[in-house]
Backbone as ProteinMPNN parsed JSONL, in Angstrom:
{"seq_chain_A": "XXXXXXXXXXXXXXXXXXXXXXXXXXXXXXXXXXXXXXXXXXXXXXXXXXXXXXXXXXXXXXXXXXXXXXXXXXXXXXXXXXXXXXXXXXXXXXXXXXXXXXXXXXXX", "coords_chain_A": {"N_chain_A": [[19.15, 6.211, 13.275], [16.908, 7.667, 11.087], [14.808, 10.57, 9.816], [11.463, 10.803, 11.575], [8.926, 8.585, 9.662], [6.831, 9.972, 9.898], [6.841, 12.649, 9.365], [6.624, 13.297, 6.806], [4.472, 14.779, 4.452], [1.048, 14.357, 4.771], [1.065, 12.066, 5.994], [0.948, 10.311, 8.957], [1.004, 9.25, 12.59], [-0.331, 6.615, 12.378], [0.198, 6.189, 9.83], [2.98, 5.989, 10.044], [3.319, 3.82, 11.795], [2.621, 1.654, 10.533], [4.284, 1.657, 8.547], [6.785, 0.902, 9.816], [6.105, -1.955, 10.995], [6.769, -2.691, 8.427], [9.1, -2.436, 7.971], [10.096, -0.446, 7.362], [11.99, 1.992, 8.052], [12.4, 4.79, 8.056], [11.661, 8.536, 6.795], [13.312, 8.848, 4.937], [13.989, 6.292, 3.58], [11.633, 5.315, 3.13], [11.182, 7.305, 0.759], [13.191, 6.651, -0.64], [12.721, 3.768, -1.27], [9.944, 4.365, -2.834], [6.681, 4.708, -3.826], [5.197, 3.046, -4.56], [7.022, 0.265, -4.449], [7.196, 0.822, -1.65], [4.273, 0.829, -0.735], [3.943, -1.776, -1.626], [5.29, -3.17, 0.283], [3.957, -2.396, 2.837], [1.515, -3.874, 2.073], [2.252, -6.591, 2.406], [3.01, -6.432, 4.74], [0.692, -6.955, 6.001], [-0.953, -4.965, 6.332], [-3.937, -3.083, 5.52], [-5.234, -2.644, 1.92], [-6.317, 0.462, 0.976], [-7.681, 2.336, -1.335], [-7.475, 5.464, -1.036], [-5.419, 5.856, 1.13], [-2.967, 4.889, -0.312], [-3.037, 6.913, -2.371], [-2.644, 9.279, -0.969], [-0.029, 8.426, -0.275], [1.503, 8.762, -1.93], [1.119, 10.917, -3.091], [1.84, 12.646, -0.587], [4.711, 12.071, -0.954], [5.08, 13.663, -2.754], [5.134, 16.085, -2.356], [2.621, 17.453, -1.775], [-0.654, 18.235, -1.149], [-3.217, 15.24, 0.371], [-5.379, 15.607, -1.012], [-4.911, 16.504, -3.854], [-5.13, 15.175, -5.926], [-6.597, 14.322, -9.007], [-9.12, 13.754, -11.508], [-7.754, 12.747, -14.474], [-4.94, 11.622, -13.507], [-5.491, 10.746, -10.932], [-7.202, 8.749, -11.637], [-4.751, 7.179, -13.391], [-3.531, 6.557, -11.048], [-5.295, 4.899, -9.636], [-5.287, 2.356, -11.328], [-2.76, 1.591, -10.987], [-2.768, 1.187, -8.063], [-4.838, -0.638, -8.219], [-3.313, -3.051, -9.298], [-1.054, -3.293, -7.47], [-2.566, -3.964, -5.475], [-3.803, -6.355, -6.382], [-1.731, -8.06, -6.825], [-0.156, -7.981, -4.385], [-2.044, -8.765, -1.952], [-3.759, -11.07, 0.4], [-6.331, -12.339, -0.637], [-6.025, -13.656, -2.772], [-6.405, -16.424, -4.768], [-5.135, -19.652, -3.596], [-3.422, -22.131, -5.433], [-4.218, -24.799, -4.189], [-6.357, -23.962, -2.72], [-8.206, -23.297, -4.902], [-8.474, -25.943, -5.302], [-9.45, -27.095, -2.512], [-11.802, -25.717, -3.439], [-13.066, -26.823, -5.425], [-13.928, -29.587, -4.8], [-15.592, -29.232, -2.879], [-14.322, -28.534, -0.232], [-14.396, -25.917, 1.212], [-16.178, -23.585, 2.463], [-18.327, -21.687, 0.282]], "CA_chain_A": [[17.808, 6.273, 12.737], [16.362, 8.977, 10.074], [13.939, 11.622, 10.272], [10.348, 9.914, 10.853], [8.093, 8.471, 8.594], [5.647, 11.291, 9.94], [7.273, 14.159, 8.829], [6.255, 13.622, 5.332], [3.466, 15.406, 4.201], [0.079, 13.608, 4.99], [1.5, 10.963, 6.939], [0.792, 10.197, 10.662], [1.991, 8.349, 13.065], [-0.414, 5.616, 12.262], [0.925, 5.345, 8.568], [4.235, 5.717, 10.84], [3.829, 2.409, 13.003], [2.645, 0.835, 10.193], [5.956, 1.376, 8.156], [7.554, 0.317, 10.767], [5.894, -2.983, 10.922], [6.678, -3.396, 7.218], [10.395, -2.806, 7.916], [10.412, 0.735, 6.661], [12.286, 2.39, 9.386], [12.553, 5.947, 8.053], [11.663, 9.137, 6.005], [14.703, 8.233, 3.541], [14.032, 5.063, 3.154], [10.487, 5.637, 2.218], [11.679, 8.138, -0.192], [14.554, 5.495, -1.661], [11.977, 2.823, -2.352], [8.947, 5.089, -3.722], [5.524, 5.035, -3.396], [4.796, 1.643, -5.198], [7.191, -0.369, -3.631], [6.333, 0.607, -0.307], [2.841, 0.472, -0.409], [3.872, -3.139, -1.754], [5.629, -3.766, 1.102], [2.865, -1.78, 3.659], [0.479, -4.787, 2.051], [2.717, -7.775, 2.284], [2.976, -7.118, 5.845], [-0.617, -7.403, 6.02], [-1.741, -3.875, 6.077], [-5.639, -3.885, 4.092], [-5.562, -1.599, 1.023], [-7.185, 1.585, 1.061], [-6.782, 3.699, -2.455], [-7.714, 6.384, -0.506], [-4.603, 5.594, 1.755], [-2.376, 4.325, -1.897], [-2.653, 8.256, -2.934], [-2.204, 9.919, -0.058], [0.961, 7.916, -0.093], [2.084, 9.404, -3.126], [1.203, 12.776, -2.706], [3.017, 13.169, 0.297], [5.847, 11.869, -1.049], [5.598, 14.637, -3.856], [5.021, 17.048, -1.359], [1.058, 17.679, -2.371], [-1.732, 17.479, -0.14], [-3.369, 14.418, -0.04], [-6.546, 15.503, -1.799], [-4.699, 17.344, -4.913], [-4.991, 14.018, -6.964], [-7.762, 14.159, -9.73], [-8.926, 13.64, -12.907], [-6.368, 11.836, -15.405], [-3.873, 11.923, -12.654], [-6.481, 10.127, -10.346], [-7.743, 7.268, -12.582], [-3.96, 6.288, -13.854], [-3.053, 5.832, -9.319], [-6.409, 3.701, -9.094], [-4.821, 1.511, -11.744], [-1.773, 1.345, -10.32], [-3.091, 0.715, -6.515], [-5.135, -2.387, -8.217], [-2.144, -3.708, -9.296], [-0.42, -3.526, -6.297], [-3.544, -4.693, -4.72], [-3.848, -8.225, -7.135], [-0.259, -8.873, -6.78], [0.177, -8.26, -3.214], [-2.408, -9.355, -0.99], [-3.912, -13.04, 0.229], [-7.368, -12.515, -1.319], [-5.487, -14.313, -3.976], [-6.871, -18.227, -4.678], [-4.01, -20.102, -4.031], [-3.838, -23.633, -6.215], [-4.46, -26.162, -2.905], [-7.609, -23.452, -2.417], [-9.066, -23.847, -5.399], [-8.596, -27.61, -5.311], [-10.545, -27.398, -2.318], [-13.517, -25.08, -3.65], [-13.735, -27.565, -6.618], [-14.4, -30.749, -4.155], [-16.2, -28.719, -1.614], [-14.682, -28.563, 1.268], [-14.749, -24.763, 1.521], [-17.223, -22.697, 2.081], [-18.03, -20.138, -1.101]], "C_chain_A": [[17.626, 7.6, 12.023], [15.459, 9.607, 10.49], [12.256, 10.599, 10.264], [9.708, 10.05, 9.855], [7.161, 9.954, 8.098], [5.932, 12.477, 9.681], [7.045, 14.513, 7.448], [4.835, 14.163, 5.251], [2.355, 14.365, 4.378], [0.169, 12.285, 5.41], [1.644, 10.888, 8.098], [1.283, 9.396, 11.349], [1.232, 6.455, 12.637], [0.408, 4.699, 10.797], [2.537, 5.142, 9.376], [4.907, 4.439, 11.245], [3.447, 1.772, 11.627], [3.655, 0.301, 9.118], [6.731, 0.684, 9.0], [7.382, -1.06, 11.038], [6.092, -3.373, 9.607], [8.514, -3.142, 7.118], [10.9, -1.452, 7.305], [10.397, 2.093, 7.467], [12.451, 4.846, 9.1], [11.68, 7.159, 6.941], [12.101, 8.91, 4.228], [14.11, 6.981, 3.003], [12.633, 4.728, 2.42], [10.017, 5.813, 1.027], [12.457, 7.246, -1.063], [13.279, 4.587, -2.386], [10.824, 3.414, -3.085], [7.642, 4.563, -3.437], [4.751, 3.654, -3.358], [5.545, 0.394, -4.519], [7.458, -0.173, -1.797], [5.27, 0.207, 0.082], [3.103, -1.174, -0.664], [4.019, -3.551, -0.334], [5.08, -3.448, 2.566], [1.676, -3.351, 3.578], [0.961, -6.315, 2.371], [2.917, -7.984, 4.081], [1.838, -7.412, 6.952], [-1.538, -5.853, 6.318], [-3.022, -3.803, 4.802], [-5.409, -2.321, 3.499], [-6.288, -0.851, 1.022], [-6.758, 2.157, -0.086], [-6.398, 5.122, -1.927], [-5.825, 6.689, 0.275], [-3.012, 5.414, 0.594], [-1.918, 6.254, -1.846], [-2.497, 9.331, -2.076], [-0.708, 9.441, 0.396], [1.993, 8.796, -0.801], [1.946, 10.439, -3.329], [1.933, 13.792, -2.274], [4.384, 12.867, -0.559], [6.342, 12.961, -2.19], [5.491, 16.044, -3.226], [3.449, 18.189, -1.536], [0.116, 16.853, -1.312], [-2.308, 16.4, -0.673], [-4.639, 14.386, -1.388], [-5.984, 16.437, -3.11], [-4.722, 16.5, -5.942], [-6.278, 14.24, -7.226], [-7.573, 14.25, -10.982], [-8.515, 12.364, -13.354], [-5.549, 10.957, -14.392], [-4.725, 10.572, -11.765], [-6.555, 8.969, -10.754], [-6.005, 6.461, -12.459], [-3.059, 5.518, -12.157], [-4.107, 4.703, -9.167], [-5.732, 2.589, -9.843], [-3.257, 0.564, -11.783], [-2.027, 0.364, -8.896], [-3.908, -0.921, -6.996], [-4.22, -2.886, -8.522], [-1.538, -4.29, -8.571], [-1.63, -4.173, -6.203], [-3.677, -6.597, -5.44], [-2.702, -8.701, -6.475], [0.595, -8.839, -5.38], [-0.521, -8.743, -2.142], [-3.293, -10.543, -1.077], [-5.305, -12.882, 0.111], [-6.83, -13.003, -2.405], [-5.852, -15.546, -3.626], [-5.72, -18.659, -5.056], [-4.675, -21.437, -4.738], [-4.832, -24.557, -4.843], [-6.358, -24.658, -2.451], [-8.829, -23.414, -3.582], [-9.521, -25.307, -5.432], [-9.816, -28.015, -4.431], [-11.924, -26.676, -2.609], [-14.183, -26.25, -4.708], [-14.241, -28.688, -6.049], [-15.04, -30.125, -3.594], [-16.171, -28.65, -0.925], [-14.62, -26.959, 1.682], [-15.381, -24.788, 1.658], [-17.344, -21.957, 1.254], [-18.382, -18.917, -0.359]], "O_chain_A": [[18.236, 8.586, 12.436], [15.101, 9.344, 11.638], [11.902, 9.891, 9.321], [9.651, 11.053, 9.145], [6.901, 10.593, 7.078], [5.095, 13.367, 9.826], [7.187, 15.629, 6.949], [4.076, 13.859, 6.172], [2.782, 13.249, 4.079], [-0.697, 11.454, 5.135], [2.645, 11.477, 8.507], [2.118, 8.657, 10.828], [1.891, 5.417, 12.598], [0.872, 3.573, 10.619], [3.15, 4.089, 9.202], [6.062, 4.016, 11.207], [4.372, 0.975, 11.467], [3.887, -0.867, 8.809], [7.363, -0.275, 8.559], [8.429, -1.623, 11.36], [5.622, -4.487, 9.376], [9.135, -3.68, 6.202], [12.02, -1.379, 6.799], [9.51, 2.934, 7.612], [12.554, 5.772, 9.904], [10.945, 6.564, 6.153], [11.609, 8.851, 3.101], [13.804, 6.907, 1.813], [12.517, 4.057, 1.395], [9.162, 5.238, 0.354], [12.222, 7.227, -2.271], [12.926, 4.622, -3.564], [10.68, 2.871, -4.18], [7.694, 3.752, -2.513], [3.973, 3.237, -2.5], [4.833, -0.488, -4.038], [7.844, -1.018, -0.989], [5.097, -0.585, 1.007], [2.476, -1.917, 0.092], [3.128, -4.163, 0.254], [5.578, -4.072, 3.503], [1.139, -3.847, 4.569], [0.111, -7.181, 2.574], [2.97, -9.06, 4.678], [1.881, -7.838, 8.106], [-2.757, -5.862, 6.488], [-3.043, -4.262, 3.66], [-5.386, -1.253, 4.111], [-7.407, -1.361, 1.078], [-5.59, 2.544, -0.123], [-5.398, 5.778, -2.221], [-5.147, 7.648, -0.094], [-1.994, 5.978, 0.995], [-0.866, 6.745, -1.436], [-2.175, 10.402, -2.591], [-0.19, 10.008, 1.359], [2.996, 9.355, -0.358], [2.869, 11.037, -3.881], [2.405, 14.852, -2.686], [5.089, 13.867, -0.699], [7.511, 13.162, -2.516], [5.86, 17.041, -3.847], [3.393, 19.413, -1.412], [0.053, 15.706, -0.868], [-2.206, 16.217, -1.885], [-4.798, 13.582, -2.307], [-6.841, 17.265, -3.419], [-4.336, 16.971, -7.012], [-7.129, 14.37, -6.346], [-6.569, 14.594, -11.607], [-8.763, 11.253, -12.884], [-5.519, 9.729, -14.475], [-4.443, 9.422, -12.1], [-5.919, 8.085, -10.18], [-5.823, 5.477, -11.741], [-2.348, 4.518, -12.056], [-3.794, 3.653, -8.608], [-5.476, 1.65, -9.088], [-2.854, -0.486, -12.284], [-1.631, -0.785, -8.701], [-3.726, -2.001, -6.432], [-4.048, -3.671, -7.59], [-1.304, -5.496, -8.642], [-1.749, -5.106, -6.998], [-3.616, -7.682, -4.862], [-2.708, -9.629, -5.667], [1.665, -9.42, -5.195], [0.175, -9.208, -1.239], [-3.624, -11.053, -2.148], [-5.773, -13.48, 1.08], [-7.482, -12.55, -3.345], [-5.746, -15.935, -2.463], [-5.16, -18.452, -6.132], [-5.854, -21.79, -4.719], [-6.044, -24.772, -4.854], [-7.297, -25.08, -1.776], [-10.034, -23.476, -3.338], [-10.672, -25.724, -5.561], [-10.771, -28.711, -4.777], [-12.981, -27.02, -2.081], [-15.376, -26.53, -4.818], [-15.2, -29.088, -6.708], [-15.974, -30.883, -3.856], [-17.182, -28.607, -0.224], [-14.907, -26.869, 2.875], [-15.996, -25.789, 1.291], [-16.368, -21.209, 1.201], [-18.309, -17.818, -0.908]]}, "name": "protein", "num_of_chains": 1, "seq": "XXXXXXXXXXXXXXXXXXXXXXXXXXXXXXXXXXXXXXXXXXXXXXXXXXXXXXXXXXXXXXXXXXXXXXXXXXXXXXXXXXXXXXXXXXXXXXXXXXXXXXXXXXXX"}
């Protein structure tokens, strides 16, 4: 095993366990896949998006407190983190869910 998760800058043990439930057993390995596809894979294993949480991801990993993101810099991570956010988690309408909103058997 590698150095933990939590040794990176602004990372605790909770972002810790919850790498760990996404299969992302180390420091390194953190570091190997990058900021974007971790956090992907932080949301796929059902962890709920926080931007707040997104850039404090990426911070650490540049070795910058979490709150040194602003501005320019700021804006172009929010548009990033929605990204990730559309394309990874199940607030997405699958087909068979719209099918049923259009008959009604959902609820809206």
């Amino acid at each position: 095993m590698g150095t933990p998760v939590s040794t990176i800058r602004n990372l605790g043990p909770a972002v810790e366990a919850a790498c760990l439930k996404a299969g992302i057993a180390s420091a390194e390995a953190l570091r190997d896949l990058g900021p974007d596809a971790a956090y992907a894979k932080l949301l796929a294993s059902g962890m709920q998006p926080h931007f707040i949480g997104y850039y404090a991801l990426v911070m650490g990993l540049q070795g910058r407190p979490w709150n040194d993101c602003v501005g320019d810099e700021k804006a172009a991570l929010r548009k990033r983190f929605d990204a990730l956010k559309s394309a990874n988690t199940s607030d997405r309408v699958t087909d068979i869910d719209q099918l049923l909103d259009d008959i009604g058997v959902r609820a809206p």
